[in-house]
C-alpha positions in Angstrom: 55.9 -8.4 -53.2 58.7 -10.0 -50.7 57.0 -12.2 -48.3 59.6 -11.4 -45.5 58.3 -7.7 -46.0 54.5 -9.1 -46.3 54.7 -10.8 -42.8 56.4 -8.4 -40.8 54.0 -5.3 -42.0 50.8 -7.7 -41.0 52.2 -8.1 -37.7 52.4 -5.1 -36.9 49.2 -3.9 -38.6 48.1 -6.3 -36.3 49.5 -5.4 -32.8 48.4 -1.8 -34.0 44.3 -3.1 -34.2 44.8 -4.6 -30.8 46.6 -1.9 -29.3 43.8 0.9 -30.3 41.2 -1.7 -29.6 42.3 -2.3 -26.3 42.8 1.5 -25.9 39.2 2.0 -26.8 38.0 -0.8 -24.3 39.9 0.4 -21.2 39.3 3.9 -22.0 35.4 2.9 -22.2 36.2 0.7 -18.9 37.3 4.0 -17.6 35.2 6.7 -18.4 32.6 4.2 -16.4 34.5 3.9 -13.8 34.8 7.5 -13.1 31.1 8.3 -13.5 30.4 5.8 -10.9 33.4 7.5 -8.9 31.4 10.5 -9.2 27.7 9.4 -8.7 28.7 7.8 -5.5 30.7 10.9 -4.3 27.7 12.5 -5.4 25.8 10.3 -3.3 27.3 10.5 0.0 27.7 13.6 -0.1 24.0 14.5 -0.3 23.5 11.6 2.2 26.7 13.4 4.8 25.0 17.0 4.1 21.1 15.8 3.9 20.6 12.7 5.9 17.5 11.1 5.8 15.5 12.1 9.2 15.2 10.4 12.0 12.0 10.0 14.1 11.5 8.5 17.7 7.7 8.7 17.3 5.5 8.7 14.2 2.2 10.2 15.2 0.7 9.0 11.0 2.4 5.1 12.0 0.5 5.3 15.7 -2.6 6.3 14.1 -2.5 3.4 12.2 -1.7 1.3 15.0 -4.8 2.8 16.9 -7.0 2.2 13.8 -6.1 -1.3 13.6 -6.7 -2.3 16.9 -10.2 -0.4 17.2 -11.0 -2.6 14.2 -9.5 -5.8 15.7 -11.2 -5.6 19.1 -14.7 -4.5 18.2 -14.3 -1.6 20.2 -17.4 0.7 21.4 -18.6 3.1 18.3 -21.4 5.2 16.9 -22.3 4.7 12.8 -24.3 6.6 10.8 -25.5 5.2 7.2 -25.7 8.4 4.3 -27.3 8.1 1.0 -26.0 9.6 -1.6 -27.9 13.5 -2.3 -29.5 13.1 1.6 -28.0 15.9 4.2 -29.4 13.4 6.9 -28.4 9.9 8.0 -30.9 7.8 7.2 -29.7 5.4 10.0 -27.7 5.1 12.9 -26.7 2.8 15.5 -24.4 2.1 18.3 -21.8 -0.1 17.1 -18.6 -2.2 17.2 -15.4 -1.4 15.6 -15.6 0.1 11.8 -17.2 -0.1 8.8 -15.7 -3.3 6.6 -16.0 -3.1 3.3 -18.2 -5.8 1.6 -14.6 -6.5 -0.6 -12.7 -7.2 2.2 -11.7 -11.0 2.0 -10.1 -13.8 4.4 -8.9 -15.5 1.9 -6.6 -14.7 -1.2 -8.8 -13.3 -4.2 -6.6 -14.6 -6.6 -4.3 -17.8 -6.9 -1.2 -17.9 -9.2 -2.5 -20.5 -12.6 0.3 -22.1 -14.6 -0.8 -23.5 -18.5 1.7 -25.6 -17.9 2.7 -25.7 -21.5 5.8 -27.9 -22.9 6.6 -25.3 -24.6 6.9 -22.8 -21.6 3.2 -22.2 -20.3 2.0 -18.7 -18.8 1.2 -17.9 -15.4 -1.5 -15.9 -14.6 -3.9 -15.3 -11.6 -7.6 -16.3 -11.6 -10.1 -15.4 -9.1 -11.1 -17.5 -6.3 -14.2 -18.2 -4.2 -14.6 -17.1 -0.8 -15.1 -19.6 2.1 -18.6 -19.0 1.7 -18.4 -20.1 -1.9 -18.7 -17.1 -3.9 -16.8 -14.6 -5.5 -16.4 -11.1 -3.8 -17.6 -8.4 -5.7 -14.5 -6.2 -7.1 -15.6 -2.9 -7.1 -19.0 -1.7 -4.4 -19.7 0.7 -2.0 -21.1 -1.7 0.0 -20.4 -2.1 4.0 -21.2 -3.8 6.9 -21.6 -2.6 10.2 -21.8 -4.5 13.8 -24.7 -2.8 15.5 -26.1 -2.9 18.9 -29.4 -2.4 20.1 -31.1 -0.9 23.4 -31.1 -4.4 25.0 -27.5 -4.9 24.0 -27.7 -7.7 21.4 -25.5 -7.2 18.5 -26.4 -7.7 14.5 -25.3 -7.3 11.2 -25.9 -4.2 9.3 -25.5 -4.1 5.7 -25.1 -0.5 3.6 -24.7 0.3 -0.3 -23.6 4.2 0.9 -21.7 6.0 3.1 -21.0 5.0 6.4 -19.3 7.5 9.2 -18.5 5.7 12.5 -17.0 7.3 15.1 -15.6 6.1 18.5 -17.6 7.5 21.2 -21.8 7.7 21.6 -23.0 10.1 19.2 -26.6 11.7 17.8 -27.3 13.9 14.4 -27.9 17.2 14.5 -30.6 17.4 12.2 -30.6 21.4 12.1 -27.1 21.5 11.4 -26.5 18.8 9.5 -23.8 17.9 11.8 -22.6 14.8 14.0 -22.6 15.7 17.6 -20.6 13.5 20.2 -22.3 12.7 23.2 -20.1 10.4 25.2 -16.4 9.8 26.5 -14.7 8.5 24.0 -14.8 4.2 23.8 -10.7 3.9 22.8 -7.4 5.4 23.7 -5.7 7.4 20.9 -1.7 7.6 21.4 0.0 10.6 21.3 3.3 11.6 21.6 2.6 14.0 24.4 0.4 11.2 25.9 -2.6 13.7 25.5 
């Protein structure tokens, strides 16, 4: 075979391999581009026709709110303690704020543990004690309750069941098998309308 010829023909064989390769590479780069083109015309278009709402008061966010600050300042309320299979209370009291559960923690539970390995050690979290030096229970149905009594001193009321509190003075309807309120309700509740 002529090596002139040989060259030549290899060269161009060549060109030819990069030419389709680059072909198939900006054609690829293309075919991308236009589906990303089309998912964000796509996009704004659903966005232009259906925009996300807009709200200037959240009743479910100021419920919340109202929750949280009847738990944070102890306000006036009435609990009742259930057992599970009873119709009945089998207590009640006059009492402050709402039922915490006996999981509920000031601290963090858990604290981020590194082997520290040379070779590249694993991090995983490990339980940690409470500040009174033990470990909180992770699953109970246990809660405690503030409760007041007749001469207006305050104690600690632990529960393994239900607890229903409500913010206003309160008795059980033992015929009914209902909670009756008896009072003026103890904290303001937002509404929109102000009502």
């Amino acid at each position: 075979m002529n090596p002139k010829l040989v060259i030549p023909a290899a060269a161009t064989a060549i060109v030819a391999a990069l030419t389709l390769a680059g072909c198939s590479h900006s054609s690829g780069t293309s075919a991308q581009q236009q589906e990303n083109q089309q998912q964000q015309q796509d996009t704004s278009s659903l966005i232009n026709d259906q925009p996300i709402p807009h709200f200037n008061y959240s009743q479910i966010r100021q419920t919340l709110i109202d929750a949280e600050t009847i738990s944070a300042n102890g306000t006036q309320t009435t609990s009742f303690f259930f057992q599970l299979g009873d119709q009945d209370p089998v207590f009640s009291c006059p009492s402050l704020g709402v039922p915490v559960a006996n999981t509920a923690q000031l601290s963090n539970p858990d604290q981020n543990y590194n082997s520290g390995y040379a070779s590249g050690g694993t991090s995983y979290p490990i339980p940690q004690m409470d500040p009174n030096g033990i470990y909180a229970p992770s699953a109970s149905s246990g809660t405690y309750v503030i409760c007041v009594n007749s001469s207006g001193q305050k104690y600690l009321q632990y529960w393994e069941g239900d607890v229903m509190t409500v913010t206003s003075a309160a008795t059980w309807d033992s015929a009914t098998h209902t909670l009756k309120v008896i009072g003026a309700p103890t904290a303001v509740i937002h509404t929109a309308s102000g009502k």
